[in-house]
N, C-alpha and C positions, 0 to 999 in steps of 0.2 A: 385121156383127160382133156376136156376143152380147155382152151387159151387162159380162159376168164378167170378157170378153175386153178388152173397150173398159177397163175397171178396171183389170185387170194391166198394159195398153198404158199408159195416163194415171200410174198409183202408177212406171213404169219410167223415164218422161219426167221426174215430178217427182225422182223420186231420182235422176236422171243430174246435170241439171240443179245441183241440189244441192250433189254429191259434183265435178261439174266445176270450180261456181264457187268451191270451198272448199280441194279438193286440186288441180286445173288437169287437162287433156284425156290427162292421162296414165292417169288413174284403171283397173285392171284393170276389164273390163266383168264379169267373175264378181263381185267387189267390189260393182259396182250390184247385179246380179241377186240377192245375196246382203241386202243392204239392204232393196232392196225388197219381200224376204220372196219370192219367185221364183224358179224355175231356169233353168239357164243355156239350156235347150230354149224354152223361151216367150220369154225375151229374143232366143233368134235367131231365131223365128219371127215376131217382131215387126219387127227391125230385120238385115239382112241382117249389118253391120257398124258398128264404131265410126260411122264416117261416115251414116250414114243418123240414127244415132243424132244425134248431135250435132244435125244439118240438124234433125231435129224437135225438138231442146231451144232451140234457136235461134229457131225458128217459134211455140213455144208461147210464149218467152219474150218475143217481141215483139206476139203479138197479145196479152197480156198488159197491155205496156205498151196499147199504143192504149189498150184497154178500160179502164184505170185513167185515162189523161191526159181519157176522155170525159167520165167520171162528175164532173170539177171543174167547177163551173159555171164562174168566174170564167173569160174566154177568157186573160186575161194570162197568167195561173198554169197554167193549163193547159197553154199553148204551153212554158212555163220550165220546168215537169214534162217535158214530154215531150223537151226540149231537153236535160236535165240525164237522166233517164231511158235516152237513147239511147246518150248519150256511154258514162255507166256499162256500158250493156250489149255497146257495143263494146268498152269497155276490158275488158270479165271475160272476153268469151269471142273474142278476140281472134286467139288462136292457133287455135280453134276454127275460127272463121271460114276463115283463110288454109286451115285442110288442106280444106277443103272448096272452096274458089274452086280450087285445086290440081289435086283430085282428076281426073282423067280420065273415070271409070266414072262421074261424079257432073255430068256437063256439062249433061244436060236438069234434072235436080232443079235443080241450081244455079242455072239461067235460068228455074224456075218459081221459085223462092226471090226471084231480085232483083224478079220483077215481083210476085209479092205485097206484098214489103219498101216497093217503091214505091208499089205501092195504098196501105198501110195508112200510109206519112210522108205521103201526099198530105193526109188527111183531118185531123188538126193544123195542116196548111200551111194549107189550106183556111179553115180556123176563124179563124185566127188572122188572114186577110189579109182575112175576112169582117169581120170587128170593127177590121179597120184599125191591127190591133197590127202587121203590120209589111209592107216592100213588098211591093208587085203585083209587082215582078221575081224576087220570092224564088220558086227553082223547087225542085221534087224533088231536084233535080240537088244544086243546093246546099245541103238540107238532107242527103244524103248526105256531101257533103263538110265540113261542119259536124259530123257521126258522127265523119267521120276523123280532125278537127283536135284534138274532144274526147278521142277514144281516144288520141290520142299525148298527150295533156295527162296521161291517165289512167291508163295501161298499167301502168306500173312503180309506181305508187305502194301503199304497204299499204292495204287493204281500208278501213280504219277512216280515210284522209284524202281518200278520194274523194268521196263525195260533197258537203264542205265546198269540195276544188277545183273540183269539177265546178260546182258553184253559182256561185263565182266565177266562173267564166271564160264560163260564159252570162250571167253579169251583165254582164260586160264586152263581150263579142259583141250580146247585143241592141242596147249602139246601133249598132250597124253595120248589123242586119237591120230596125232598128222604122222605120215609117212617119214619112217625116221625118228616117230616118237619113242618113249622110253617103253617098255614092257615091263607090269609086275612078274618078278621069278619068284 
């Protein structure tokens, strides 16, 4: 793909993105294209539909995360960044999510989707079980299901109490996950 092309693709993503997490997945897609200074031809040469759409607003917006939770040197903070980080980002894009796990046409993307999703929580898991911040049993599995617990924590709340709750409630969850935490018998 030319430079120019790769630019209009990346400027389309940032402003979905954007326009998603501010007005929700209903947003008209001429609406982005128009934002992003674009027409409505490049945007669907880009992305077939809504839904493709999204899947990469989703993908950029999670290898994002990684990339930011790596650069903290501190492993504690960084596990809690990326703990509090995920929950937020399933609570924004939430309905996002569902129409695409939904979608029919979107079954192979979707299953390339969970297994990147999974590479990229492994590698915080990882960090995090390496420095002993918390158990050896803690798997992918359950930091997916730790997304989910957060996202219901988060869904409904306004913009401006999330990530105050959100910090909360991985304060309160680490001791469950940290080394040394309790285990249900």
């Amino acid at each position: 793909m030319r430079k120019d092309a790769q630019e209009r693709r990346a400027k389309l993503i940032a402003v979905a993105a954007d326009m998603f997490e501010q007005q929700g997945y209903d947003v008209p897609l001429e609406a982005i294209a128009e934002n992003a200074g674009i027409g409505r031809g490049t945007l669907y040469r880009n992305f077939r539909d809504r839904s493709m759409l999204v899947l990469e607003v989703v993908r950029s917006r999670l290898d994002a995360l990684i990339a930011q939770a790596a650069l903290i040197t501190d492993d504690h903070d960084a596990f809690r960044f990326f703990l509090v980080r995920i929950g937020l980002l399933s609570a924004i894009h939430a309905s996002g999510l569902r129409g695409l796990e939904r979608d029919p046409s979107l079954k192979q993307e979707w299953q390339e989707f969970e297994i990147r999703a999974r590479q990229l929580m492994a590698l915080p898991l990882e960090r995090a079980q390496d420095a002993g911040i918390v158990r050896d049993d803690l798997s992918v599995d359950d930091i997916g299901r730790i997304a989910q617990m957060l996202q219901a924590v988060a869904v409904d709340l306004p913009a401006e109490e999330r990530d105050s709750v959100l910090s909360r409630a991985v304060q309160l969850l680490m001791e469950g996950i940290s080394e040394g935490g309790s285990s249900a018998r």
